[in-house]
MMTF fields as JSON, N, C-alpha, C and O atoms, coordinates in Angstrom:
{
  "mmtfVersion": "1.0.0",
  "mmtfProducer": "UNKNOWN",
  "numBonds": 499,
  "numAtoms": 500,
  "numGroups": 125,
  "numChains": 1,
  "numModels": 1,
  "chainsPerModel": [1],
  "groupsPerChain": [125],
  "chainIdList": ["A"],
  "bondAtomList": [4, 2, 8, 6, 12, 10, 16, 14, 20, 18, 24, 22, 28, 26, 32, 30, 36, 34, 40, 38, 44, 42, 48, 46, 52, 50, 56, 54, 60, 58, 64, 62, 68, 66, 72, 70, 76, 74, 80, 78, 84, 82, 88, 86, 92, 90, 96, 94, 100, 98, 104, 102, 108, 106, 112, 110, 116, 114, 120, 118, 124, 122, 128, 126, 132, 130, 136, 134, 140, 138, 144, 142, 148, 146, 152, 150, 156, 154, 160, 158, 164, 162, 168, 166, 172, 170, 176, 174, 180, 178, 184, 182, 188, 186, 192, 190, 196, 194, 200, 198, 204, 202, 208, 206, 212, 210, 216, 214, 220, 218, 224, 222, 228, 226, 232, 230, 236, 234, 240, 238, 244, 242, 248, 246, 252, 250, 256, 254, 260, 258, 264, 262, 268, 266, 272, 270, 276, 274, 280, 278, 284, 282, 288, 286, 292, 290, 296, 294, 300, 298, 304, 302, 308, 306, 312, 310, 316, 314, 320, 318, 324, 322, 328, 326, 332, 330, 336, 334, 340, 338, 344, 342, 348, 346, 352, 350, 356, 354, 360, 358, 364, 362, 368, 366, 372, 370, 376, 374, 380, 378, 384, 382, 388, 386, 392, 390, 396, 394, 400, 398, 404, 402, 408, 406, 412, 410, 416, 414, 420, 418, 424, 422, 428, 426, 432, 430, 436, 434, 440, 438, 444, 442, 448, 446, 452, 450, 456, 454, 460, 458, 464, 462, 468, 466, 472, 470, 476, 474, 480, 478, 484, 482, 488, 486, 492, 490, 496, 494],
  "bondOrderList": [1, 1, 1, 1, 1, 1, 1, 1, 1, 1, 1, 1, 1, 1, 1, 1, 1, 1, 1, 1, 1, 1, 1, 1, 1, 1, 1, 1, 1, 1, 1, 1, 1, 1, 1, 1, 1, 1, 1, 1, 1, 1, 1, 1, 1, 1, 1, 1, 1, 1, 1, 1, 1, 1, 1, 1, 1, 1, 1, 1, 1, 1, 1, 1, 1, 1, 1, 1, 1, 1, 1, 1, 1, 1, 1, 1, 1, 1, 1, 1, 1, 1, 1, 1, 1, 1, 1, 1, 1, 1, 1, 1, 1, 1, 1, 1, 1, 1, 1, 1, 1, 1, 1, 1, 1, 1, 1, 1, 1, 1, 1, 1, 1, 1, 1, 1, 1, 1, 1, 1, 1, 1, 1, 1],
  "groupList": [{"groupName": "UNK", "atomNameList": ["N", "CA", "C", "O"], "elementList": ["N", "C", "C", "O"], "formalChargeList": [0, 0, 0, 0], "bondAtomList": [1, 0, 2, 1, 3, 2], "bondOrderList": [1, 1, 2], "singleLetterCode": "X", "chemCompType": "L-PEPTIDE LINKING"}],
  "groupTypeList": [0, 0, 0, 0, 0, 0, 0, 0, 0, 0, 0, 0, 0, 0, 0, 0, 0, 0, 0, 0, 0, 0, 0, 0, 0, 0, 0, 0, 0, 0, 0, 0, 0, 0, 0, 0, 0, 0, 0, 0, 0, 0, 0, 0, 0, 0, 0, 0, 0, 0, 0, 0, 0, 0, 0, 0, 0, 0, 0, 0, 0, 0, 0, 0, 0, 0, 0, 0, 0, 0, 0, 0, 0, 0, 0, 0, 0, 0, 0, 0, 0, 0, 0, 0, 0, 0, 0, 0, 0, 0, 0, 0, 0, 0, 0, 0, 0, 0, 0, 0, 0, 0, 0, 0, 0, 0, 0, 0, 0, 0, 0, 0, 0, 0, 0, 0, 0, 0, 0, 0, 0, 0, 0, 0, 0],
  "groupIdList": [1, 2, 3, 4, 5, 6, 7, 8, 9, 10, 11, 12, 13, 14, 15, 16, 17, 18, 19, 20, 21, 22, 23, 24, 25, 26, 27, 28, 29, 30, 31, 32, 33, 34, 35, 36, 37, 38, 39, 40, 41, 42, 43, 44, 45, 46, 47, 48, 49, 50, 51, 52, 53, 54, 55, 56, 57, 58, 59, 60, 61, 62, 63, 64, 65, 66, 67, 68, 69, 70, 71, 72, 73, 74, 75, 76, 77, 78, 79, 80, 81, 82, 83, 84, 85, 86, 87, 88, 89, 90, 91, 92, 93, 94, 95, 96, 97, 98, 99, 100, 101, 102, 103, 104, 105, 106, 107, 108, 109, 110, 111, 112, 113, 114, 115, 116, 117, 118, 119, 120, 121, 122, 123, 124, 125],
  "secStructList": [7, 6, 6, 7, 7, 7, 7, 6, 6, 1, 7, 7, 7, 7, 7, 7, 6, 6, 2, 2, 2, 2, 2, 2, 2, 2, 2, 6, 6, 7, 7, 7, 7, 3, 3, 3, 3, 7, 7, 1, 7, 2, 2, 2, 2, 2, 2, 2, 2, 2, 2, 6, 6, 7, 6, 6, 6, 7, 1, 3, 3, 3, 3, 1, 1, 1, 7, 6, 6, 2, 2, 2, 2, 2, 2, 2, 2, 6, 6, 7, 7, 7, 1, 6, 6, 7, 5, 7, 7, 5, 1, 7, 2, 2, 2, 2, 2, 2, 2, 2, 6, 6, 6, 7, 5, 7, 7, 5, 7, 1, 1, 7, 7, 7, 2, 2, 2, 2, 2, 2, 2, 6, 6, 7, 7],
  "xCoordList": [13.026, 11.634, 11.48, 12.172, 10.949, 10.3, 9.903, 10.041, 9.188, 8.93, 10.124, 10.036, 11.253, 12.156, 12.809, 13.295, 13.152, 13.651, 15.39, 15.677, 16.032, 18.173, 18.178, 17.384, 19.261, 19.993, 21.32, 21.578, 21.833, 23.291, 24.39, 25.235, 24.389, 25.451, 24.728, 25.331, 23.074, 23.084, 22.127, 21.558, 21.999, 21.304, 19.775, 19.372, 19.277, 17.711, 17.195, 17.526, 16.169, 16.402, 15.036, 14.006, 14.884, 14.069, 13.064, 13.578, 11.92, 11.14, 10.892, 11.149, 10.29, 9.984, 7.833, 6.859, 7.872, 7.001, 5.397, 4.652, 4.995, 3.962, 3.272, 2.082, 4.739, 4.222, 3.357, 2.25, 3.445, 2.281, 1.119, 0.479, 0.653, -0.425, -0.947, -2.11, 0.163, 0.013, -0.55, -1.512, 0.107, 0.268, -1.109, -1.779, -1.625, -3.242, -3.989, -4.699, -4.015, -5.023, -5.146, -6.259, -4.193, -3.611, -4.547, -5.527, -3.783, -4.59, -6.304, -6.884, -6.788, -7.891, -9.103, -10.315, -8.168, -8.933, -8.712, -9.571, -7.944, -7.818, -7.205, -7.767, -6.035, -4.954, -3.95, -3.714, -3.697, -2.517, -0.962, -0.286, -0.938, 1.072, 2.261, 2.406, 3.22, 4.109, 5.464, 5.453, 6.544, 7.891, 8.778, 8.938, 9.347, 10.552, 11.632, 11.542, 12.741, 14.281, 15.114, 14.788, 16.481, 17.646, 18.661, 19.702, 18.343, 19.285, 20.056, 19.585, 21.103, 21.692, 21.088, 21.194, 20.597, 20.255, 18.941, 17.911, 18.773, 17.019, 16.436, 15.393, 17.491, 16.614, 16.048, 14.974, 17.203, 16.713, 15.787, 14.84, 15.373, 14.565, 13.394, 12.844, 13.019, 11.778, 11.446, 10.349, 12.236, 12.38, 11.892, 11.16, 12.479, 12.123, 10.24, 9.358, 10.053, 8.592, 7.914, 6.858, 8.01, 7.411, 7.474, 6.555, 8.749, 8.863, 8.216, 8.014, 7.714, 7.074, 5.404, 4.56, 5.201, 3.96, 3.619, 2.645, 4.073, 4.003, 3.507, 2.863, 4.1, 4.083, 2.843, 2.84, 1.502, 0.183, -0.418, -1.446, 0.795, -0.011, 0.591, 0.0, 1.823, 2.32, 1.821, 1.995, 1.118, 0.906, 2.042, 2.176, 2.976, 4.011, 5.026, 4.964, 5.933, 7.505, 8.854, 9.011, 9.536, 10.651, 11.695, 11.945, 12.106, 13.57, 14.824, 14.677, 15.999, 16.957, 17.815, 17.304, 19.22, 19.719, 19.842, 19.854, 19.908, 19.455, 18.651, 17.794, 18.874, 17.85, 16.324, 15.66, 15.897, 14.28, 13.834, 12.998, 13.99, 12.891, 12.827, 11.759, 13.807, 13.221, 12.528, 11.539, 13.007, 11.107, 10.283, 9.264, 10.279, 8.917, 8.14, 6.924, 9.08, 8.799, 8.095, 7.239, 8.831, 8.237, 6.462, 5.406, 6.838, 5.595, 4.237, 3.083, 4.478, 3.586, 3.152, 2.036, 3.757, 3.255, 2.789, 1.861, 3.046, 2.128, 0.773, -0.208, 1.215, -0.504, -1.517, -2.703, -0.738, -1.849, -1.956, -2.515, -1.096, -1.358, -0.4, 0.797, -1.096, -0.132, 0.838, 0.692, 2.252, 2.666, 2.269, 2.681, 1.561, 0.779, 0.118, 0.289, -0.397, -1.103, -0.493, -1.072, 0.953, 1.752, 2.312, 3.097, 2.003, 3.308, 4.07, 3.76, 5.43, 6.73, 7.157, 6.896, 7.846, 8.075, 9.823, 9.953, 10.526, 12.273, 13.002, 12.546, 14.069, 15.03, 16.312, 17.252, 16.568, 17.236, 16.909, 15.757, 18.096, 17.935, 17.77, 16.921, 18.828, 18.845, 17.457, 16.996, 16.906, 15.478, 14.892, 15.218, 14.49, 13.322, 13.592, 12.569, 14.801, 14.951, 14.8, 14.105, 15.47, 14.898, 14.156, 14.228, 13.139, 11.871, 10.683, 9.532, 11.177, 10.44, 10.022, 9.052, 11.458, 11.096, 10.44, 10.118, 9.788, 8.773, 7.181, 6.297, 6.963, 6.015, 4.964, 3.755, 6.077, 5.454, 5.621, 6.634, 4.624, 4.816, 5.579, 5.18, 7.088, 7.904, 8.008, 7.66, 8.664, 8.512, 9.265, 9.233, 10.234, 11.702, 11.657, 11.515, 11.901, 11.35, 13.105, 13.925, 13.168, 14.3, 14.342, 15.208, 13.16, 13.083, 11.987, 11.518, 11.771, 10.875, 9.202, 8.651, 8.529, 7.094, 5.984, 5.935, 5.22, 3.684, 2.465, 2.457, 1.752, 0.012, 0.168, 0.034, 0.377, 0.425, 0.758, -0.018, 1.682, 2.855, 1.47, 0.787, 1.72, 1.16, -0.373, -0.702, -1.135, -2.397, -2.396, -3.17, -1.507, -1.06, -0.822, -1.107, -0.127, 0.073, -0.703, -1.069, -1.441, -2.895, -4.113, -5.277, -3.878, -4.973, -5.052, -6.014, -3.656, -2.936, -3.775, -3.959, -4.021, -4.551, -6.271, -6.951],
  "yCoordList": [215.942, 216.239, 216.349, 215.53, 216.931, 217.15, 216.181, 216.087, 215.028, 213.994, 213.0, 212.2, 213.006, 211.932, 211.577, 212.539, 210.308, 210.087, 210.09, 209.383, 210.502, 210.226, 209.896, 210.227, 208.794, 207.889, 209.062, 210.065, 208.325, 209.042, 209.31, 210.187, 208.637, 208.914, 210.084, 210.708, 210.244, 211.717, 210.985, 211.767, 209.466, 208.643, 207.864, 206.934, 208.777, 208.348, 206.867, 206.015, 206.742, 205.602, 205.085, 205.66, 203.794, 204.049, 202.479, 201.783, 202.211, 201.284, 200.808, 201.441, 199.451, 199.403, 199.931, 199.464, 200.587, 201.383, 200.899, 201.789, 199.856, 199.715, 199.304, 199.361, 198.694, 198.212, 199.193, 198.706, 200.457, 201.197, 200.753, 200.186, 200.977, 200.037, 198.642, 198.342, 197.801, 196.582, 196.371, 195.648, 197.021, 196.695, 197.52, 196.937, 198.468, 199.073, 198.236, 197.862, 197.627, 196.785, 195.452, 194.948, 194.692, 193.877, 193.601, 192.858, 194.711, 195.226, 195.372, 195.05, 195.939, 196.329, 194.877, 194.883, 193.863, 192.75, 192.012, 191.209, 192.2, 191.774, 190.593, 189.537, 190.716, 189.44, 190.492, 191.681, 189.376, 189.726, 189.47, 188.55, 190.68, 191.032, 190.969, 191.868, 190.276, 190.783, 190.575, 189.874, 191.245, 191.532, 190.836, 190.856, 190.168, 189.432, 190.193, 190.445, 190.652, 191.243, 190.66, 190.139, 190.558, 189.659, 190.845, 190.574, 192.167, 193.441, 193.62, 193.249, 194.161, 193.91, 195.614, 196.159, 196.212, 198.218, 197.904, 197.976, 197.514, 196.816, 198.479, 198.955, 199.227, 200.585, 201.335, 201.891, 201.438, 202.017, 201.36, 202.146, 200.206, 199.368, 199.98, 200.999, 199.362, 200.092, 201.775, 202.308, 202.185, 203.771, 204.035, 204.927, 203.104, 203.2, 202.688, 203.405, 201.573, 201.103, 202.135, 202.17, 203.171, 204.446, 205.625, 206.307, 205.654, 206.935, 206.713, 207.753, 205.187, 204.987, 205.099, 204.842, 205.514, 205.189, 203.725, 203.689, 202.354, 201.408, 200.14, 199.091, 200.808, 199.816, 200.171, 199.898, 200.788, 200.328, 198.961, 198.351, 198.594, 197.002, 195.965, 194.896, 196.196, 195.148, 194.738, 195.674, 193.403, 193.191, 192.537, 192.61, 191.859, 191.093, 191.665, 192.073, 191.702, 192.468, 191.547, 191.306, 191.32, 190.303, 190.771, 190.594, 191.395, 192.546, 192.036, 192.331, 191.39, 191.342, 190.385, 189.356, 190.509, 189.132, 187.542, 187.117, 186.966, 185.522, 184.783, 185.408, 183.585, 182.704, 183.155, 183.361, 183.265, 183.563, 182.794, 182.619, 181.744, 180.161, 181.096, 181.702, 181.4, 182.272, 182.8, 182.716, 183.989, 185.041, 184.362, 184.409, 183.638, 182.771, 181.821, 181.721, 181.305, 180.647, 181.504, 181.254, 182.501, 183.636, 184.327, 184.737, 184.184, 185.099, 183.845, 184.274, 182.365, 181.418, 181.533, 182.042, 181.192, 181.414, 182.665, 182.48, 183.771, 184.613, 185.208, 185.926, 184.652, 184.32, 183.358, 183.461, 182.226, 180.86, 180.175, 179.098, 181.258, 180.723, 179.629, 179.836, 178.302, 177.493, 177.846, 179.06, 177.348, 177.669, 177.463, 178.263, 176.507, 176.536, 177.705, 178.527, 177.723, 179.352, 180.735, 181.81, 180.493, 181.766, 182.08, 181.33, 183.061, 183.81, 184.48, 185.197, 184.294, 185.01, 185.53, 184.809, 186.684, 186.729, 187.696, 188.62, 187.408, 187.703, 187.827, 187.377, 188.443, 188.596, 187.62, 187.871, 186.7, 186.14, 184.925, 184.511, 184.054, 182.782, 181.77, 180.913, 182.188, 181.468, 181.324, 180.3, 182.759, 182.974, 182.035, 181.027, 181.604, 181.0, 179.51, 178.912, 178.728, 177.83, 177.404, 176.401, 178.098, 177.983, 178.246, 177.91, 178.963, 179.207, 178.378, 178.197, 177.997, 176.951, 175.361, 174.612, 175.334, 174.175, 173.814, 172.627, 174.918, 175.171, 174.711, 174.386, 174.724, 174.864, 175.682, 175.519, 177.017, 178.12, 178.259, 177.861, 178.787, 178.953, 180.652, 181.757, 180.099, 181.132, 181.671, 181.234, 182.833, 183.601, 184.255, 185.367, 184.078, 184.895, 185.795, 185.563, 187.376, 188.341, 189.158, 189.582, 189.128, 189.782, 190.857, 191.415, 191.498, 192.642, 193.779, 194.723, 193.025, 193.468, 193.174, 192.906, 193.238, 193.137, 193.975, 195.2, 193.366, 194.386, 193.714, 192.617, 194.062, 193.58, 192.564, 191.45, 192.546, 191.294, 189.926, 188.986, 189.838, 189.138, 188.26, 187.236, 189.61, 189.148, 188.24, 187.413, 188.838, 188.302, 187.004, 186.156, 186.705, 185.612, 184.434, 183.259, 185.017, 183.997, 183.753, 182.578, 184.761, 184.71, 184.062, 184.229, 183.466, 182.909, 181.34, 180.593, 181.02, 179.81, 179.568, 178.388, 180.105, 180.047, 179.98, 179.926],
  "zCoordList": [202.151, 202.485, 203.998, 204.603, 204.544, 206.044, 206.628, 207.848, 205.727, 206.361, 206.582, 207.514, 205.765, 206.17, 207.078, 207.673, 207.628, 208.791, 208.39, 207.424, 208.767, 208.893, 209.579, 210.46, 209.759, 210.935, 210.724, 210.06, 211.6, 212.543, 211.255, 211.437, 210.086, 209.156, 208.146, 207.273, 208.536, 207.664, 206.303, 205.54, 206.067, 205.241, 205.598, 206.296, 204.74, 204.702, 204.615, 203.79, 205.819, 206.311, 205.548, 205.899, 204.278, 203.058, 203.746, 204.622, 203.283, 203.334, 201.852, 200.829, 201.971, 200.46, 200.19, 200.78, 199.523, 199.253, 199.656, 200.066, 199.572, 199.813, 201.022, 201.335, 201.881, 203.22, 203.749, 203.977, 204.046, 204.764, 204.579, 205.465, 203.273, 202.978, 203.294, 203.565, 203.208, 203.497, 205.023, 205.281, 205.875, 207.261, 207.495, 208.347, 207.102, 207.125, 207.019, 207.952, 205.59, 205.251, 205.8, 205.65, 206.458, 207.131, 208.154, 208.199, 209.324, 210.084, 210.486, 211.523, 209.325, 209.176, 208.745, 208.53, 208.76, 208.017, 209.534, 209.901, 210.108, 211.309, 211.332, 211.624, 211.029, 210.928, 212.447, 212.665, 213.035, 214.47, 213.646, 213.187, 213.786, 213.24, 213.76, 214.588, 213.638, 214.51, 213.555, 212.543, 214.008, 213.719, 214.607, 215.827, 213.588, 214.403, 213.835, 212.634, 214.534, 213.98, 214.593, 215.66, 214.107, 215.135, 214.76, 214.161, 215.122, 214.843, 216.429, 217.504, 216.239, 217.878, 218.027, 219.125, 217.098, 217.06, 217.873, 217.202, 219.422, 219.217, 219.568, 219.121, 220.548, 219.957, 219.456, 219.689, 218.254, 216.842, 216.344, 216.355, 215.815, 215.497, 216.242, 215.823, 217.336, 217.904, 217.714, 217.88, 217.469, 217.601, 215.742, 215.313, 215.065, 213.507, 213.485, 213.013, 213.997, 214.256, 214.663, 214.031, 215.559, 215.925, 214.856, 214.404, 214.608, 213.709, 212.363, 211.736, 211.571, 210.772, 210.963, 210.105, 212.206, 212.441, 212.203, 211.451, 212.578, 212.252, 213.684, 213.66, 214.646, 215.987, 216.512, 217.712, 216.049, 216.228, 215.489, 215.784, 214.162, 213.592, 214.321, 214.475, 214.834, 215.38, 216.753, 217.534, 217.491, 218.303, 218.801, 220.023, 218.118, 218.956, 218.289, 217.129, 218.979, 218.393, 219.586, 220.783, 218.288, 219.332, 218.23, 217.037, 219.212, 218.364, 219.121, 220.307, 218.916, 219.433, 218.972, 218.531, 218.973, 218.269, 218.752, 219.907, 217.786, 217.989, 216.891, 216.266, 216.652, 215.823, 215.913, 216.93, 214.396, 214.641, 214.693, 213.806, 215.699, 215.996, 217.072, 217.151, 218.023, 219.348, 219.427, 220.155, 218.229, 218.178, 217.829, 218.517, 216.917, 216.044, 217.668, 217.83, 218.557, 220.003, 221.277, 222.126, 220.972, 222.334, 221.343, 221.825, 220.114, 219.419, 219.332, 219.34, 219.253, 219.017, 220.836, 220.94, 222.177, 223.078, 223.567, 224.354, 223.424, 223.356, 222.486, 222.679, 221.728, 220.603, 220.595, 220.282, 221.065, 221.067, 219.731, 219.524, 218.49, 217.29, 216.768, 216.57, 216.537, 215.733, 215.024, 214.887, 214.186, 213.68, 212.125, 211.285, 211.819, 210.459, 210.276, 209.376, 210.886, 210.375, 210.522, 210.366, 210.894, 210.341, 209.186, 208.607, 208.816, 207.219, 207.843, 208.794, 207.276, 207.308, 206.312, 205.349, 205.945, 204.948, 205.104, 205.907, 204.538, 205.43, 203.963, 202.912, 204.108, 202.862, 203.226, 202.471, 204.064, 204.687, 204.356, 204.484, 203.788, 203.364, 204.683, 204.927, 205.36, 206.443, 207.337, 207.843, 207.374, 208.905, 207.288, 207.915, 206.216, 205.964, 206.316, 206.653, 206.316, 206.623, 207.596, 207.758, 208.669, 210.298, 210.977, 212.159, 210.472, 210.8, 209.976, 210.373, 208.922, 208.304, 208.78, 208.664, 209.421, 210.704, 211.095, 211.05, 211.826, 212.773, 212.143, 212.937, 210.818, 209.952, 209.604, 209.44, 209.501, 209.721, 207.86, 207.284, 207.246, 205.905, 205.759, 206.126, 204.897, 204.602, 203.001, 201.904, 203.493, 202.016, 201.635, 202.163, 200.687, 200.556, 199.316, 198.115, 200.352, 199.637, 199.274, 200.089, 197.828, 197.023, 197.234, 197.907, 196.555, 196.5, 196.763, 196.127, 198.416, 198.87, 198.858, 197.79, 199.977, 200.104, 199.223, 199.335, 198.468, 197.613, 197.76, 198.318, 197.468, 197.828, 196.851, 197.357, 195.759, 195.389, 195.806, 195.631, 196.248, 197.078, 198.0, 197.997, 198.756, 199.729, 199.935, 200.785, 198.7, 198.89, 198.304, 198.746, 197.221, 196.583, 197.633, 197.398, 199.11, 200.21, 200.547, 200.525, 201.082, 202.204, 201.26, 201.626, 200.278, 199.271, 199.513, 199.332, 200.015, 199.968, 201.584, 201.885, 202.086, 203.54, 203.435, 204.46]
}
């Protein structure tokens, strides 16, 4: 399709389907977003956040490798926001444990993020 994005091996680079939505409505309710990644690609990464049309929801973005207590550390002092009142939500066993630390409420997603999911958390809040 015209709209798809390829990375360098020629393979379509896929999201799981509903985040667009999510991160709209998100947004639009006025919750402050941000993305933590520990990808050493921190280019591509940012460059994917653009090409999704996506890095207008994100107010904080901490892309680079390393433990996500760092990002979760650089993203709580630049927000002012406690860590209780953050959701995470990661496919990574490890980022929920170590970011859970922190007492940030985590969320270990198999097979991906849906409105369900999500509002199911934000209910808990």
């Amino acid at each position: 399709k015209a709209n798809d994005i390829i990375d360098s091996q020629g393979q379509i680079i896929q999201y799981y389907k509903e985040v667009p939505d999510i991160l709209k409505h998100l947004h639009e309710e006025g919750y402050e977003l941000g993305v933590a990644s520990r990808t050493s690609e921190i280019q591509g990464a940012k460059q994917l956040l653009n090409l999704f049309n996506w890095d207008k929801y994100f107010k904080y973005k901490e892309i680079y490798p390393g433990c996500k207590v760092n990002h979760f550390s650089k993203i709580q002092k630049a927000s002012g926001i406690d860590y209780k009142d953050m959701v995470f939500f990661d496919d990574e066993h490890r980022n929920i444990v170590d970011v859970g630390k922190l007492g940030v409420t985590c969320v270990i997603v198999k097979n991906g993020v849906n409105h369900t999911l999500v509002e199911s958390v934000l209910k808990k809040f």
